[in-house]
N, CA, C and O of each residue as an XYZ file, in Angstrom:
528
protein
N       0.856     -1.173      0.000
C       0.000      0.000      0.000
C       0.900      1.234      0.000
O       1.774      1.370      0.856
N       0.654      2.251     -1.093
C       1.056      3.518     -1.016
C       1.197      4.071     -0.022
O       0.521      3.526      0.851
N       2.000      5.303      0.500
C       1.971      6.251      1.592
C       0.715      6.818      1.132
O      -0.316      6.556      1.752
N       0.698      7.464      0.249
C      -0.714      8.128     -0.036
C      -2.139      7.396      0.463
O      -3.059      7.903      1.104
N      -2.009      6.053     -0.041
C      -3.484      5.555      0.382
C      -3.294      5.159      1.840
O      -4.334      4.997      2.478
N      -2.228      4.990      2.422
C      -2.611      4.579      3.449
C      -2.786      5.994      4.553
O      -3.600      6.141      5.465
N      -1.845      6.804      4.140
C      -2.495      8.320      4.585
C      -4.387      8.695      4.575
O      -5.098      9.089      5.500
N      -4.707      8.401      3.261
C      -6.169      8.136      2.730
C      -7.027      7.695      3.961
O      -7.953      8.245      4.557
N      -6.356      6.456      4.129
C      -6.855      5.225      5.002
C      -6.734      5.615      6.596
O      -7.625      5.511      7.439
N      -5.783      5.953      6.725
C      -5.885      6.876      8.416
C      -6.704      8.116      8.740
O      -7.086      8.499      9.845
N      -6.895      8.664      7.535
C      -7.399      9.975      8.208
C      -9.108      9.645      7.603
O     -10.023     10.449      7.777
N      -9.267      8.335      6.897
C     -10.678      8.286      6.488
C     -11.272      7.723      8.165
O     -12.194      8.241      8.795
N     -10.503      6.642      8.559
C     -10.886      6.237     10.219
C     -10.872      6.739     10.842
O     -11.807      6.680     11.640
N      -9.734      7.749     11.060
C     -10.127      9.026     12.107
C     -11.142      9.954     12.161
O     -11.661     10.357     13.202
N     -11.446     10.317     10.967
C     -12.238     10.935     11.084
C     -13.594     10.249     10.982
O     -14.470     11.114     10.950
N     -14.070      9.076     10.922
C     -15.018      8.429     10.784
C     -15.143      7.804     12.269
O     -16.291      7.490     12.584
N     -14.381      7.633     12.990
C     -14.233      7.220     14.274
C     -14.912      8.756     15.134
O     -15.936      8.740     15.817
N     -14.094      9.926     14.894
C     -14.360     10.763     15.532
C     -16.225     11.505     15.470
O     -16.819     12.013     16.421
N     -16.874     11.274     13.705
C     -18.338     11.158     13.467
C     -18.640     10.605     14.666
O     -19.119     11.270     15.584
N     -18.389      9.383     14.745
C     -19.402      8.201     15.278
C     -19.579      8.425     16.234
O     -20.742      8.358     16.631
N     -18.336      8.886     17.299
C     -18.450      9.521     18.402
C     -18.924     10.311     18.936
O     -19.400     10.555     20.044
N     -18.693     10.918     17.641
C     -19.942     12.611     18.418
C     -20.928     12.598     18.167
O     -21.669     13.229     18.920
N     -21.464     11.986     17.144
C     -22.963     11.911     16.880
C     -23.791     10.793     18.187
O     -24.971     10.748     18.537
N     -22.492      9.934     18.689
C     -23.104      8.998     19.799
C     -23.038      9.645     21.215
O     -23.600      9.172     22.203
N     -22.426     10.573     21.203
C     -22.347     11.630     22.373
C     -23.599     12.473     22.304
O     -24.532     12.325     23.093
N     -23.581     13.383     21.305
C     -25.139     14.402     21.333
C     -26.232     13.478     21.368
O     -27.237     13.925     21.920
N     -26.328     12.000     20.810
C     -27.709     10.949     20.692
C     -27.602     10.892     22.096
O     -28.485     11.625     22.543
N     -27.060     10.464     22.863
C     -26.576     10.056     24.033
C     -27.446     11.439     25.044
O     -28.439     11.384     25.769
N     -26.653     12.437     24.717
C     -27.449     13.834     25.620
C     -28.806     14.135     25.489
O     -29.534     14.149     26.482
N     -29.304     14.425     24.152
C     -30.353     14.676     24.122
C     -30.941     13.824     24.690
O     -31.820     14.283     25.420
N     -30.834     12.424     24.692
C     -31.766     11.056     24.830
C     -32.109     11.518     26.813
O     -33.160     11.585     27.450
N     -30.364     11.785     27.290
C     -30.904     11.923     28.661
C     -31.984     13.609     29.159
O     -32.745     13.767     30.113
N     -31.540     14.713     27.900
C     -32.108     15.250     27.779
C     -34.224     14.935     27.861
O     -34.959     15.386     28.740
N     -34.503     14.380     27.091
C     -35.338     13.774     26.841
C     -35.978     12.964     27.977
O     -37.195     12.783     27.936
N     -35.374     12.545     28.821
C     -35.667     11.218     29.981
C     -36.037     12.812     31.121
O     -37.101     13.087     31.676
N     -35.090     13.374     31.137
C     -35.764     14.882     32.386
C     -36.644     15.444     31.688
O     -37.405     16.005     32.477
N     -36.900     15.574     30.874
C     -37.976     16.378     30.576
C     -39.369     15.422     30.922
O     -40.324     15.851     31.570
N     -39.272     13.980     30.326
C     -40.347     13.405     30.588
C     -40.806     13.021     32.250
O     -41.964     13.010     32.665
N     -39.740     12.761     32.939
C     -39.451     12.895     34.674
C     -40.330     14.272     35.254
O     -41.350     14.192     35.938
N     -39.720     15.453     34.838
C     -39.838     16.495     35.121
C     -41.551     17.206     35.257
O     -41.935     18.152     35.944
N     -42.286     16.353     34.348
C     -43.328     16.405     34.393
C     -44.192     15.675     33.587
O     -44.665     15.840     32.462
N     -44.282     14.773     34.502
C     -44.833     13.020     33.896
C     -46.311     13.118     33.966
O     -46.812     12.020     34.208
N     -47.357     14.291     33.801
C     -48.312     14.824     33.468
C     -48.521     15.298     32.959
O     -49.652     15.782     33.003
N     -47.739     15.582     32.096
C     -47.242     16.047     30.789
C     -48.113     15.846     29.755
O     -48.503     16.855     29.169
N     -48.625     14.459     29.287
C     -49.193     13.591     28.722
C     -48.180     13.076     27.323
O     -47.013     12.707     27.450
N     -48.722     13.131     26.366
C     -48.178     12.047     25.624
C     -47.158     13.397     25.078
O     -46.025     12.921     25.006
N     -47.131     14.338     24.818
C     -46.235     15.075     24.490
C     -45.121     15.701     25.108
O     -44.482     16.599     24.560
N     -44.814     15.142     26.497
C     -43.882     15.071     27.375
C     -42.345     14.770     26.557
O     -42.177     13.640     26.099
N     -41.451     15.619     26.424
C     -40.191     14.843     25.810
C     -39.965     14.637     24.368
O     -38.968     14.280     23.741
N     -41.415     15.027     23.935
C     -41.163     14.475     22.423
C     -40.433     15.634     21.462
O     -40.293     15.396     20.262
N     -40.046     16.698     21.947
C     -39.050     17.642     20.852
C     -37.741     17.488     21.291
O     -36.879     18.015     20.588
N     -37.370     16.858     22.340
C     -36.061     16.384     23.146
C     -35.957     15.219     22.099
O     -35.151     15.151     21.171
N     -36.840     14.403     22.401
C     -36.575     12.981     20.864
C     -36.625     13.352     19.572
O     -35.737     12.943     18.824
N     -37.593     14.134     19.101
C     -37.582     14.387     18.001
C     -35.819     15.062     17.679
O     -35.116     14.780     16.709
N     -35.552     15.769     18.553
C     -34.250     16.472     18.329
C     -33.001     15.119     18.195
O     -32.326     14.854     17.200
N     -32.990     14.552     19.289
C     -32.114     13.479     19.127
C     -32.118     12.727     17.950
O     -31.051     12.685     17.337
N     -33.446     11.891     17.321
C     -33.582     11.192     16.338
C     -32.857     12.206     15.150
O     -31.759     11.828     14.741
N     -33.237     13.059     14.767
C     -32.272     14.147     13.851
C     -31.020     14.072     13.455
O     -30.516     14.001     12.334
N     -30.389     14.109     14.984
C     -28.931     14.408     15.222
C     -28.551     12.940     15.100
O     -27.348     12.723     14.952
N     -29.177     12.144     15.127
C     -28.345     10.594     14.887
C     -28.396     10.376     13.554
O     -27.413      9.890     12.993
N     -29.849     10.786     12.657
C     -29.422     10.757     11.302
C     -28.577     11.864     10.586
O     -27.971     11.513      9.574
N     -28.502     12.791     10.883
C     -27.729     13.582     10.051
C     -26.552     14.148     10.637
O     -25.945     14.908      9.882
N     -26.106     13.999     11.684
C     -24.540     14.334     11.937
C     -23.589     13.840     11.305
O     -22.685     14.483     10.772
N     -23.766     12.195     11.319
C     -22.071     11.462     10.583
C     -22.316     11.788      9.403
O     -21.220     11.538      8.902
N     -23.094     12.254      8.376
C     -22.962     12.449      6.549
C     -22.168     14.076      6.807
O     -21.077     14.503      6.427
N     -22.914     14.500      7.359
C     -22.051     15.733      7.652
C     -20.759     15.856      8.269
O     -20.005     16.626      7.674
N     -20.407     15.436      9.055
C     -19.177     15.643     10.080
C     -18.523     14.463      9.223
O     -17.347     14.517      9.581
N     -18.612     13.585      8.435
C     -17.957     12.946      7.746
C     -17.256     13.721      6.442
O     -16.049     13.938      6.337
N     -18.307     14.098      5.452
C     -17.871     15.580      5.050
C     -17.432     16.027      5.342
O     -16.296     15.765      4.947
N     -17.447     17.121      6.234
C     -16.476     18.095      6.570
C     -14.955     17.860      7.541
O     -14.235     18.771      7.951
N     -14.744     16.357      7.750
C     -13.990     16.157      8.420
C     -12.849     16.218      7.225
O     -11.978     17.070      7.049
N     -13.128     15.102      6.512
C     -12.436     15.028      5.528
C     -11.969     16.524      4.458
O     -10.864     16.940      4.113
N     -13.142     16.942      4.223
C     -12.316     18.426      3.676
C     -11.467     19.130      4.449
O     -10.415     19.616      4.032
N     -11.943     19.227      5.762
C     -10.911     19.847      6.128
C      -9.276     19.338      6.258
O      -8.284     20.055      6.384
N      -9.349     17.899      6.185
C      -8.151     17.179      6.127
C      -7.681     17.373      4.416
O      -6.522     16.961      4.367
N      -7.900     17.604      3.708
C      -8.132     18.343      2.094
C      -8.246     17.166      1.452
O      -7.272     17.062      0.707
N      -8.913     16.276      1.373
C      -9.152     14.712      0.778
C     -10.419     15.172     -0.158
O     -11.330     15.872      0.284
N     -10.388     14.923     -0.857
C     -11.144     15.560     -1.860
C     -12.004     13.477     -2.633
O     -11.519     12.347     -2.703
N     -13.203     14.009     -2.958
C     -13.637     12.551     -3.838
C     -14.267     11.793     -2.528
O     -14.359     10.589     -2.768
N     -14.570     12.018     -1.664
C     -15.404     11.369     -0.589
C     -17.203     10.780     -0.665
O     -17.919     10.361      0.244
N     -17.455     10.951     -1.965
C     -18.942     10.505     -2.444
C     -19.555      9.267     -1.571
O     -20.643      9.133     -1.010
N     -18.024      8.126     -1.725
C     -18.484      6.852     -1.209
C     -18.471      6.528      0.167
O     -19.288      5.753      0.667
N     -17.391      7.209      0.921
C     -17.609      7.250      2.148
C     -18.493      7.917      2.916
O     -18.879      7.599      4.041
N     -18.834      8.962      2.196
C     -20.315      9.684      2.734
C     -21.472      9.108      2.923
O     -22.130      8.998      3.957
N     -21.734      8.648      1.567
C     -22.991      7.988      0.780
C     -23.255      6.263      1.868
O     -24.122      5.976      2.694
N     -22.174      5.545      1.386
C     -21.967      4.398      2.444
C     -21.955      4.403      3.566
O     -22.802      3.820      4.242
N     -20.821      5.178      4.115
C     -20.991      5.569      5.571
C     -22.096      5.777      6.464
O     -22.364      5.240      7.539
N     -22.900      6.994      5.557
C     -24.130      6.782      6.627
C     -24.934      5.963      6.622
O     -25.489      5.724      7.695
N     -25.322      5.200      5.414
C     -25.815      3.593      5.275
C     -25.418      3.154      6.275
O     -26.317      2.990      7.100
N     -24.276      2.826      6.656
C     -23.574      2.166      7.698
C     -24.077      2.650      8.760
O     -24.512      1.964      9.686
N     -24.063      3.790      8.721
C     -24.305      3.976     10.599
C     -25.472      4.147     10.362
O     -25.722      5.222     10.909
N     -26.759      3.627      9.693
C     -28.267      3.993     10.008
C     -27.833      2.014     10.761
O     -27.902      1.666     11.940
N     -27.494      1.285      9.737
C     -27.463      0.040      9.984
C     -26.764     -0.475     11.727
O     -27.261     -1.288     12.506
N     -25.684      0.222     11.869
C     -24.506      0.017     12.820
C     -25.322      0.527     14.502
O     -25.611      0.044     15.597
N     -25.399      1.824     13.726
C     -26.128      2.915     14.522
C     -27.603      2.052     15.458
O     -27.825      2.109     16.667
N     -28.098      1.591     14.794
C     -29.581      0.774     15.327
C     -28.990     -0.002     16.101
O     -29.809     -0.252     16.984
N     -27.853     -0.654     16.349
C     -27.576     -1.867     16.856
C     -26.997     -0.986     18.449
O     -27.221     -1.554     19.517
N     -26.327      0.282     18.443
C     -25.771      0.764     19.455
C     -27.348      1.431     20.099
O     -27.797      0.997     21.160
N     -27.990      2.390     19.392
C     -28.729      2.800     20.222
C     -29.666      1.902     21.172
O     -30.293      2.344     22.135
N     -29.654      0.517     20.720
C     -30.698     -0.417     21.896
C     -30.147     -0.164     23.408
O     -29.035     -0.188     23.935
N     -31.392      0.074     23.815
C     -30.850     -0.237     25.504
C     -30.083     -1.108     26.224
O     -29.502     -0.752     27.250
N     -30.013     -2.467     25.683
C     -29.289     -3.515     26.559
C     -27.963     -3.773     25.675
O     -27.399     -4.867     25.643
N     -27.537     -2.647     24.967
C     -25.926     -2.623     24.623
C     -25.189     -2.087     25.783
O     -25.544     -1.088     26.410
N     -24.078     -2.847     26.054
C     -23.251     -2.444     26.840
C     -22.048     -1.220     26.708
O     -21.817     -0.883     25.547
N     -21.320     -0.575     27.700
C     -20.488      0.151     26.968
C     -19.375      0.109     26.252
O     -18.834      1.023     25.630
N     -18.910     -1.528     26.428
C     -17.582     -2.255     25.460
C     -18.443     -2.718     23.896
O     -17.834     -2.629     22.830
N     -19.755     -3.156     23.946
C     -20.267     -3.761     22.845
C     -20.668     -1.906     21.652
O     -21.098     -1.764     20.507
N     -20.251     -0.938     22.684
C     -20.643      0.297     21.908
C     -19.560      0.301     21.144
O     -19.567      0.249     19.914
N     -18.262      0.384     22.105
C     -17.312      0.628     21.550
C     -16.596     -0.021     20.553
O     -15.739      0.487     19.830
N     -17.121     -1.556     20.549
C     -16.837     -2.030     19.393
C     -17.506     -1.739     18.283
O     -16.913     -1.587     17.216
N     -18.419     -1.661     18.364
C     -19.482     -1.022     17.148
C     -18.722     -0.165     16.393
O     -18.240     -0.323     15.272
N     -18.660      1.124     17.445
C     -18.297      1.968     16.361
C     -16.517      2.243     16.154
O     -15.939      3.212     15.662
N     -15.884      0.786     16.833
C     -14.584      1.032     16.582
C     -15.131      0.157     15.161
O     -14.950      1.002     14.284
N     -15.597     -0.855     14.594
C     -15.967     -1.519     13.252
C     -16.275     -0.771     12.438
O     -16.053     -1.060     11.262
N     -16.924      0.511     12.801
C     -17.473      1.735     11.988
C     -16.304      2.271     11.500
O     -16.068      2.408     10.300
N     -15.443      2.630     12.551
C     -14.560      3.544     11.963
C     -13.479      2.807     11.083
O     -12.677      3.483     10.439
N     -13.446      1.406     11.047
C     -12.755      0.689     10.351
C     -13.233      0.476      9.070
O     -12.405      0.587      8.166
N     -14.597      0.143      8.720
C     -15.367      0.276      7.285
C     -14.854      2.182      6.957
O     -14.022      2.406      6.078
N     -15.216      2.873      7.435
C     -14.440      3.972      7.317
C     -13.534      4.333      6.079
O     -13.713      4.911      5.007
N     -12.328      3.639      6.815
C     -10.933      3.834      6.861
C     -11.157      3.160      5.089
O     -10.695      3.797      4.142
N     -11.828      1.977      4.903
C     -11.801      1.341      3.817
C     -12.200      2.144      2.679
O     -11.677      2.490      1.620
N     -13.826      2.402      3.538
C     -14.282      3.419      2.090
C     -13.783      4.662      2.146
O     -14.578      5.468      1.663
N     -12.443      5.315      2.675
C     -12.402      6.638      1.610
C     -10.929      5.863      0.923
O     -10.093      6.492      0.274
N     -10.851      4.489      1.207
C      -9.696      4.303     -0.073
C     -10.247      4.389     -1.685
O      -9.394      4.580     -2.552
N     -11.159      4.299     -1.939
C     -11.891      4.259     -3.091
C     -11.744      5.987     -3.454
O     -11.800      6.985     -2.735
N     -11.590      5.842     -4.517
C     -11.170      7.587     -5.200
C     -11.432      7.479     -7.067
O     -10.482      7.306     -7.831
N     -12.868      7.617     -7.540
C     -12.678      7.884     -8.756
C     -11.855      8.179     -9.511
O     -11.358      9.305     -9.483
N     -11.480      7.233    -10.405
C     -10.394      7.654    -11.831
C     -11.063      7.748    -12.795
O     -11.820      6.916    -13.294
N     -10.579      9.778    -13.419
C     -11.614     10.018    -14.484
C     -11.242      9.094    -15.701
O     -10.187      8.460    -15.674
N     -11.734      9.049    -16.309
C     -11.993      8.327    -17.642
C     -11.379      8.636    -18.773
O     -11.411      9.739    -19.318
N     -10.589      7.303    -19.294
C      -9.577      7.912    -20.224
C     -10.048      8.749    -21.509
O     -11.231      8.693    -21.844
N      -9.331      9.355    -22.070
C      -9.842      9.598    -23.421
C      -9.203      8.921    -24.631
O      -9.642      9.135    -25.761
């Protein structure tokens, strides 16, 4: 493997590691966000909590396409379609398996240490334009 791709390949996991994380950190807040509000006033009725969830559910789908994006530009990696596009495939898929309640906090961390390893794979992929 090239220095280049494997450069590719480190900073596609890092920064795909670092997504996963933060998007599992803010899911994580709001969610407890969400649990006080419904506590806080459990007479509430059925609309107790639900813009605390609604907010969370959001931030779990659309943080890693973004912060995956912009991680990578800012690292200047340019051609990231597939790791974007896939990636968050991945973490809608990956993602479901961490947010259950009876995941533990080592079975998280493997999750999304596997995440950040599919990652690392897909930003090796880099379109080659087309000969003439």
């Amino acid at each position: 493997m090239s220095s280049r791709r494997l450069c590719r390949w480190i900073k596609g996991g890092a920064v795909t590691a670092a997504a996963a994380h933060a998007t599992y950190w803010v899911w994580e807040s709001a969610k407890e966000w969400e649990s006080e509000a419904e506590q806080a006033n459990p007479d509430g009725g059925i609309g107790a909590g639900f813009i605390e969830g609604a907010l969370a559910t959001f931030a779990w789908l659309t943080l890693v396409p973004l912060l995956l994006w912009a991680g990578m530009r800012l690292l200047r990696e340019r051609d990231n379609h597939l790791l974007v596009t896939m990636g968050s495939a991945a973490w809608i898929v990956l993602g479901t398996q961490v947010t259950r309640g009876d995941v533990s906090r080592v079975e998280t961390e493997l999750f999304l240490f596997a995440f950040a390893l599919l990652g690392g794979f897909l930003a090796l992929y880099r379109p080659v334009p087309p000969e003439e």
